[in-house]
Each structure stands twice: as C-alpha cells, then as structure tokens.
KEVONU-394758 format. One line per 2 residues: number of its first residue (from 1); their letters; for each residue x, y, z of C-alpha. Coordinates in steps of 0.25 Angstrom, whole numbers, plus 5000, padded with zeros to 4 digits. Each point is the difference from the previous one (the first is absolute). Example, Ala and Ser with C-alpha at 12.3 -4.5 7.8 and 13.67 -1.06 7.14 Angstrom:
REM KEVONU-394758
1> as> 5049,4982,5031 | 5006,5014,4998
//
This chain:
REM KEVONU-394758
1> xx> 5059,4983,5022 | 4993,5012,5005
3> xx> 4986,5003,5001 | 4994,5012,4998
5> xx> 4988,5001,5011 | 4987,5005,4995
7> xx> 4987,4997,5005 | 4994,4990,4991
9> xx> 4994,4985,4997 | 5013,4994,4994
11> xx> 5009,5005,4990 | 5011,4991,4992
13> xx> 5013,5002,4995 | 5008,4990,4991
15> xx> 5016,4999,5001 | 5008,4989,5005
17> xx> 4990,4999,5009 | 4985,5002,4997
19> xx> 4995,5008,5012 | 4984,5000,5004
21> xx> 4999,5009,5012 | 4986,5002,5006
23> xx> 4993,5009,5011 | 4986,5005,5005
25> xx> 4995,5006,4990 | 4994,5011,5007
27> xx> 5001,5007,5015 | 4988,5004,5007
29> xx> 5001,5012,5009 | 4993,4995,5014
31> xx> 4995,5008,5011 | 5005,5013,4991
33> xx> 5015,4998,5005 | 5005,4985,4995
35> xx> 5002,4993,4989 | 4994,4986,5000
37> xx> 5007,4989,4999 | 5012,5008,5005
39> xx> 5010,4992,5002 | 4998,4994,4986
41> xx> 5007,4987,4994 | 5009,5003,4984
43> xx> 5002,4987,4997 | 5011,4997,4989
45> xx> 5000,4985,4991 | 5012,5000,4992
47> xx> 5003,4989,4990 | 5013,4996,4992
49> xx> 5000,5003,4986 | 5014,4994,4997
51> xx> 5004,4987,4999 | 5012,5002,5011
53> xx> 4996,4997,5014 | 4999,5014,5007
55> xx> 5007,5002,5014 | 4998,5010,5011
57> xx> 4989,5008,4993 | 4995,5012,5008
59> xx> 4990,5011,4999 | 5001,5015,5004
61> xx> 4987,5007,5001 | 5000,5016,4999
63> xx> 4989,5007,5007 | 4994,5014,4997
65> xx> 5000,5009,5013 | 4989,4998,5010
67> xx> 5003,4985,4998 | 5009,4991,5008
69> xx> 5003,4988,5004 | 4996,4991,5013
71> xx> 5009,4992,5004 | 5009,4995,4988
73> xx> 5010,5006,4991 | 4998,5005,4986
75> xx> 5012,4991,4996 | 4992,4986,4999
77> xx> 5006,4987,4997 | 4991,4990,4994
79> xx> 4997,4988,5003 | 5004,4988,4994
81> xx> 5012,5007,5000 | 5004,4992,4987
83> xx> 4991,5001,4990 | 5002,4988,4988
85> xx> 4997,5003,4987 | 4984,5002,5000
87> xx> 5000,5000,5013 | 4992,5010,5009
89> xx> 5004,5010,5013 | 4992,5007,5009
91> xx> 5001,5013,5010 | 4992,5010,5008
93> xx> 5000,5013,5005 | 4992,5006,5010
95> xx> 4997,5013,4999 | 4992,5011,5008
97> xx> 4995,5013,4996 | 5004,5011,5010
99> xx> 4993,5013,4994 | 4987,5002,5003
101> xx> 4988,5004,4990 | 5002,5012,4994
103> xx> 4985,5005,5001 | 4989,4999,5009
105> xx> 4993,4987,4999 | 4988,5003,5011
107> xx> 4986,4996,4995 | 4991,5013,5004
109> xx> 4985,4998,4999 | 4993,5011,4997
111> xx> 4985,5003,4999 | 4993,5012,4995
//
C-alpha cells in the first residue's frame, strides 16, 4: 500500500484493500511564519475486501518536500495486524510542515 500525500478531506482507493485516508483540510498561515495545526494528524482506515484473512498489512506514506515526518517512519504497519475478511485496520502519521509561507501574510492598516 502507498499513499500519495496531498492536502486534503479524505480520499479513497479500492483494491485488496479499500483505503480511506483523511487530513485537515486546510493549513492556516499563523503569526505570517506557521502553518496551523503543524504538526497535523493523516489518518488511514483500511478495510479487507477479500474473503482471505489479511496478515502484516502496512502502509508507506510519501511526502512532497517541505513535509516530514515526527517521530515515526513512513513504513507503517497497521493495526490489527490481521485483518479478517471485512474486517477493518487502522494507522496514522504525523506530519509537520517545515517551510514557511511564501508571501507575506502581515495585515497593514492604512488610512488616507
């Protein structure tokens, strides 16, 4: 399995597994030089669509640059880690933003 990162509400992919992942739908630019929320959850639910009991399922989740992760590894194995026929897994990534905004996002009052 491997997911694709885009920023996004939840996309869905069907295969052996059908794949729902989801995400803040939108980053805010805070104090004109963060991203907010920043670290930011992608959650991944994944559900058998086989009759076989699936064993040792994992996830890999590719990141565009200016995204990394905290504290975990792309490679993700979820959990249950035997999915029965039906059945559903889950995962999650954190993810953080390390570029700042590209334009200036300061408010300037003026009056005439």
């Amino acid at each position: 399995i491997a997911t694709y990162y885009g920023i996004g509400t939840t996309d869905i992919s069907f295969g052996i597994l059908a794949l729902s992942v989801s995400s803040p739908s939108e980053l805010m630019v805070r104090s004109c030089f963060f991203y907010s929320p920043n670290p930011f959850p992608v959650n991944l639910v994944a559900q058998s669509t086989v009759i076989d009991t699936i064993r040792d399922a994992i996830a890999t989740i590719h990141l565009p640059d200016g995204m990394e992760l905290t504290e975990c590894d792309s490679i993700l194995p979820l959990s249950p880690d035997i999915i029965p026929a039906g059945g559903v897994a889950t995962g999650s990534w954190d993810v953080e933003v390390t570029l700042h905004p590209e334009r200036d996002t300061t408010y300037r009052h003026h009056t005439m």
